[in-house]
LOMARLUM-72059 format. One line per field, with one value per residue (C-alpha): residue in one letter; y, x, z; residue number from 1. Coordinates in steps of 0.001 Angstrom, whole numbers, padded with zeros to 6 digits, always signed. Each point is the difference from the previous one (the first is absolute). Layout:
<rs>
rest	[A	...]
py	[Y	...]
px	[X	...]
pz	[Z	...]
nr	[NUM	...]
</rs>
This chain:
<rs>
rest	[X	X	X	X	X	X	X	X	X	X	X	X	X	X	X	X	X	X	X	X	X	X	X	X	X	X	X	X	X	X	X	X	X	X	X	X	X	X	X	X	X	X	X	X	X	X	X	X	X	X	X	X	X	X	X	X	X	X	X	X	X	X	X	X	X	X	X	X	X	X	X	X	X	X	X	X	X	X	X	X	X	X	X	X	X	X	X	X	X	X	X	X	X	X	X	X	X	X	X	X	X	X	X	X	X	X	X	X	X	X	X	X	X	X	X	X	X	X	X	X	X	X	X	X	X	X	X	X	X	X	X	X	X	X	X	X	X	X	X	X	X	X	X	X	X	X	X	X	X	X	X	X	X	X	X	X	X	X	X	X	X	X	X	X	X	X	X	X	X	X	X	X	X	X	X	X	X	X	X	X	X	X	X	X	X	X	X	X	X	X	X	X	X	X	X	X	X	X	X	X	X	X	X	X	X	X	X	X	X	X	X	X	X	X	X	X	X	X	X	X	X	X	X	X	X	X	X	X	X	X	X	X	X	X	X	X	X	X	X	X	X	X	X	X	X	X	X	X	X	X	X	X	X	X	X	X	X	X	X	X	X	X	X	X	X	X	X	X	X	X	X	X	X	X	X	X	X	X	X	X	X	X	X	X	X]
py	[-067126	-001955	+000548	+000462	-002736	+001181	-000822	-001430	-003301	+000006	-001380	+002612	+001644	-002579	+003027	+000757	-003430	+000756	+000370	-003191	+001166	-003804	+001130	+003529	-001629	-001902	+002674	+002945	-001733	-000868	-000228	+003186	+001875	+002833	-001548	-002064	-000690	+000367	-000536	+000802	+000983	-000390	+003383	+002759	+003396	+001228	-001710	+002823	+000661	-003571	-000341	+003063	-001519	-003382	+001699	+002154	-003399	-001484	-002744	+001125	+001360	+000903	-002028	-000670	+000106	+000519	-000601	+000208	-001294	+002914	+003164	+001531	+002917	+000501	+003294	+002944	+002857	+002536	-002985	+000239	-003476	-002617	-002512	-003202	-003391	-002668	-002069	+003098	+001302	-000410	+001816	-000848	+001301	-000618	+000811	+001056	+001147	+001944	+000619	+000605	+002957	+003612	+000581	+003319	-002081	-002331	+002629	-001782	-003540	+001041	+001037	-003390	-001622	+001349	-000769	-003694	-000175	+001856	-002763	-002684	+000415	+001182	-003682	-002386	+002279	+001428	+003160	+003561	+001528	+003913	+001003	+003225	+001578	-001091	-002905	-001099	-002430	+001415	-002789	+001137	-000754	+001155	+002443	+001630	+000172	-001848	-001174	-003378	-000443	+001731	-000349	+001115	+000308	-000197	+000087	-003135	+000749	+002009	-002478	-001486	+001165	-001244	-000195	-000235	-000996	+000232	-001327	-000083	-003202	-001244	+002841	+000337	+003411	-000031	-001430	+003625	+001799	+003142	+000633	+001230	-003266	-002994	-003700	-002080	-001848	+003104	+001191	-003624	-001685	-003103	-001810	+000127	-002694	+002027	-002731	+000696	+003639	-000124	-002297	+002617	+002908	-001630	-001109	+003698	+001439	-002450	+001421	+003856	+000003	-002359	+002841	+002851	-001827	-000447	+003422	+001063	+001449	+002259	+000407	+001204	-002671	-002754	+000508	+001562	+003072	-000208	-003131	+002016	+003593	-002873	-001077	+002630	+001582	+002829	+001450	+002604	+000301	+003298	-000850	+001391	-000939	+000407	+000361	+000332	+002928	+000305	+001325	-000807	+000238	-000384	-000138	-002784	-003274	+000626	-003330	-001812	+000836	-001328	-000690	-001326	+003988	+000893	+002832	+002915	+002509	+003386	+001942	+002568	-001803	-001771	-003330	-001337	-003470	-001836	-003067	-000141	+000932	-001098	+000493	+000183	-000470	+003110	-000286	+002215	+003481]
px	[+100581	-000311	-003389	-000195	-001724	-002846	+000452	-003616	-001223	-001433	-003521	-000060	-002706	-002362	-002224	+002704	+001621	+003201	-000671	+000454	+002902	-001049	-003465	+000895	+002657	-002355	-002551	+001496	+002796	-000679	+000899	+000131	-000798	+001212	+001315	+002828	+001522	-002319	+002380	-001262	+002451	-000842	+001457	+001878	+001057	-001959	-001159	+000462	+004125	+000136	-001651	+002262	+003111	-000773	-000727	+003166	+001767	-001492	-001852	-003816	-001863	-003058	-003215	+002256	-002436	+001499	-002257	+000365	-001535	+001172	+002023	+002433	+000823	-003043	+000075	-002851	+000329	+002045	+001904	-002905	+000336	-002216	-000316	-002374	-000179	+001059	-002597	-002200	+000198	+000856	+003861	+001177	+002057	+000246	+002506	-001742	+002241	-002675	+002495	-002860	-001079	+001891	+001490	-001692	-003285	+001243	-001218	-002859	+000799	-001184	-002942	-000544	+000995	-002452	-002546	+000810	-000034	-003144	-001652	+001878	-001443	-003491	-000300	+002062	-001340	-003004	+000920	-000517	+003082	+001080	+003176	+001987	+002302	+002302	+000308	-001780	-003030	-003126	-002674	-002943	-000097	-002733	-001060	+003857	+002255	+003668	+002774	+000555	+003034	+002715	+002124	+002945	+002528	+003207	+002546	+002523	+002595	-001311	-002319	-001886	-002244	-000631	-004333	-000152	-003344	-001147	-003480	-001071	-002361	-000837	+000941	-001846	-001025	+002490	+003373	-001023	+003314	-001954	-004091	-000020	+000834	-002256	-000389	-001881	-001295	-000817	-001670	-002372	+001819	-001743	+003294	+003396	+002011	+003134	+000676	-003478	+000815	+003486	-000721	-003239	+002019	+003312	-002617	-001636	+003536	+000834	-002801	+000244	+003413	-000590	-002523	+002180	+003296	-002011	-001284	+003397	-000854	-002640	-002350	-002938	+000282	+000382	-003174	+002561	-000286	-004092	+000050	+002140	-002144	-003065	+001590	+001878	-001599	+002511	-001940	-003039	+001859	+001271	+003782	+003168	+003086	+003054	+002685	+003808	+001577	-002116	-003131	-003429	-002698	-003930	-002688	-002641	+001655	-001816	+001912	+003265	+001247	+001741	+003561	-001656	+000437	-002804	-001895	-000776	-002517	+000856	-002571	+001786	-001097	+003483	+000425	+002904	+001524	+001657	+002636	+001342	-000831	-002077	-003707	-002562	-003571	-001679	-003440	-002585	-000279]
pz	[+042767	+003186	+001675	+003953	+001917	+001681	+004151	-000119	-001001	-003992	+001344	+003453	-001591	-000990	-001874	-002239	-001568	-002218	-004248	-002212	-001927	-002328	-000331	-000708	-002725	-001478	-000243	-001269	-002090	-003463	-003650	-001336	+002654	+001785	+003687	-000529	+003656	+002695	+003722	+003481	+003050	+003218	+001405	-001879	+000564	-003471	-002972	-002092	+001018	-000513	-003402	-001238	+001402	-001501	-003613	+000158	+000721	-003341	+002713	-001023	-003535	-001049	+002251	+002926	+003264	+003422	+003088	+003688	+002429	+002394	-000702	+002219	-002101	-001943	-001974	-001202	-002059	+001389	+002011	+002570	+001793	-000301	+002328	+001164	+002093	-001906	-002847	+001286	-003921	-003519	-000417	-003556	-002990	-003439	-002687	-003372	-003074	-002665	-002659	-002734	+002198	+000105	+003384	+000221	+000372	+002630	+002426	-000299	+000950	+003415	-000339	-002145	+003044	+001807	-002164	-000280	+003465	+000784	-002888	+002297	+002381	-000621	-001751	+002595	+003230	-000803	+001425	-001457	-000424	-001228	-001122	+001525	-002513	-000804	+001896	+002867	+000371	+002114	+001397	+002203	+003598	+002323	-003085	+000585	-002832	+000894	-001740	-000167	-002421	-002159	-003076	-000721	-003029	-000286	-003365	-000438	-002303	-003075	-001415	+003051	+002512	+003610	+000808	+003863	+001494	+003654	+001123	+003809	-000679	+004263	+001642	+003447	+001361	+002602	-002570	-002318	-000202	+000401	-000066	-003188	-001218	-001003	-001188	-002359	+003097	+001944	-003457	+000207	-002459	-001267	+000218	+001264	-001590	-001286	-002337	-001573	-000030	-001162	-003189	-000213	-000197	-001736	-002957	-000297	-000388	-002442	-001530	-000281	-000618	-002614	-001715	+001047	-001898	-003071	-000064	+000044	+003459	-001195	+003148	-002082	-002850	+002693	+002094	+002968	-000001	+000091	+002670	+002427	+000123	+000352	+003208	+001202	+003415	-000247	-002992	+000698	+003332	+001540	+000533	+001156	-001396	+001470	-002890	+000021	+001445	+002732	-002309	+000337	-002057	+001139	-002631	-001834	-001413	-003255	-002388	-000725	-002980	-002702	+001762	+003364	+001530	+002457	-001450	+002763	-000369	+002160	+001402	-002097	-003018	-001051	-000525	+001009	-000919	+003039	-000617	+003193	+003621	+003408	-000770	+003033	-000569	+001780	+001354	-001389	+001708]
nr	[1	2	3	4	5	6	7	8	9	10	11	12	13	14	15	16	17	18	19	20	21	22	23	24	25	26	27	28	29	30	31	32	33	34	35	36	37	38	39	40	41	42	43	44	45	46	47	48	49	50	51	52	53	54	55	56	57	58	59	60	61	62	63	64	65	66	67	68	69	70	71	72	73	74	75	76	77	78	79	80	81	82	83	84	85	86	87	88	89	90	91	92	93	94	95	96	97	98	99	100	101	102	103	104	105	106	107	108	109	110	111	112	113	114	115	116	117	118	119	120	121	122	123	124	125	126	127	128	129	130	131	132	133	134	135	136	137	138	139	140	141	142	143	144	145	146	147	148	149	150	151	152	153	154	155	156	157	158	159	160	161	162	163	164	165	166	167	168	169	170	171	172	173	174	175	176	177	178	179	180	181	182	183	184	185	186	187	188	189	190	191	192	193	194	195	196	197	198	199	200	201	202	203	204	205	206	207	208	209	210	211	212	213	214	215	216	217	218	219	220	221	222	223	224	225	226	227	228	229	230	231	232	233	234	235	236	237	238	239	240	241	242	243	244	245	246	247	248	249	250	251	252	253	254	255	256	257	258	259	260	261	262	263	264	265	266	267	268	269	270	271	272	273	274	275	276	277	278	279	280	281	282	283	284	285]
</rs>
């Protein structure tokens, strides 16, 4: 891996001063515990292609954390782009390996992410924060709805799987990659020191997975399953989702269910689990 060097200077935005990667060591890295290499690059195409690359390469295990400070080639779901100004965010990966836990559950490791985050940051920012299924965070700005960060998952090798994280922590108005977008800062957040946040939402991971793994990945046995649908805005909502094969469906998000599906209640009267797909919150008529 050999991280680009941003053109600008490391201080040129005196707002957003670079992560400790010492303090961040010191914090998150203990006996016993989950994170076991914590390493911060300056620039990088993506953390998550790099995190795969390095596990396929036997370089990184289990509690390997990848940060940096700016993304070039930042990936969503569905390979939607995602982009921001340098230090303007948290963009991070983490390589987890929860061999007690039946792959069919790891569908869920998501939606745990999610819910570590969310906890995060509700602690280190004080800000209310919703989670869109299956993966996006919502914060409140001007009493609008907008997504302020992402997570995606990706498999390395057969026995290893990839968490990406995405947070838009100082985003200004006019940096939003579209309007539909938000920031902790635009949200009122009562602070903005990624470091903070990062060791905030590192520690709740460490956490839930932590529950999840000894539950054997049971969602309802762990406290998961229940803590999601508490803080999931997509639930109650009218929704459509837009599934593979060019199908949509539109109806009530009624629950998640046991594997992590979106449950779907048509005005026909079927309910209809979802795993996969685009979902749009639609207003009320």
């Amino acid at each position: 891996m050999t991280p680009r060097e941003p053109s600008d200077n490391r201080w040129s935005d005196l707002d957003r001063p670079p992560l400790n990667v010492m303090s961040l060591r010191r914090g998150l890295i203990r006996e016993g515990g989950l994170w076991r290499a914590v390493d911060v690059v300056r620039s990088t195409g993506s953390t998550n292609s790099d995190l795969v690359a390095l596990a396929a390469a036997g370089k990184a295990g289990e509690g390997t954390v990848l940060v940096a400070e700016e993304q070039t080639a930042g990936r969503g779901r569905l390979d939607r782009q995602w982009s921001a100004p340098p230090r303007s965010g948290l963009f991070l990966s983490v390589l987890l390996r929860p061999a007690e836990v039946p792959v069919a559950r790891w569908g869920w490791l998501p939606l745990l992410t999610g819910v570590a985050v969310a906890t995060g940051l509700s602690r280190a920012a004080g800000v209310d924060t919703a989670l869109k299924w299956p993966n996006d965070l919502l914060v409140t700005v001007g009493g609008e709805e907008r997504k302020a960060g992402g997570i995606l998952a990706e498999r390395a090798g057969d026995d290893m799987v990839v968490l990406g994280i995405g947070i838009n922590v100082t985003l200004r108005e006019d940096e939003l990659p579209v309007p539909q977008a938000g920031s902790l800062a635009l949200a009122n957040a009562v602070s903005t020191d990624r470091d903070t946040l990062l060791r905030a939402v590192l520690r709740a991971l460490e956490d839930w997975y932590g529950r999840w793994r000894a539950a054997g990945g049971d969602p309802a046995a762990s406290g998961l399953q229940e803590t999601y649908a508490a803080g999931c805005a997509t639930l109650g909502r009218t929704v459509r989702a837009e599934l593979p094969g060019d199908r949509s469906l539109v109806g009530e998000a009624v629950a998640v269910d046991g594997d992590g599906r979106l449950v779907i209640a048509t005005k026909e009267g079927v309910q209809e689990p979802v795993g996969a797909g685009d979902i749009v919150h639609l207003r009320p008529a």
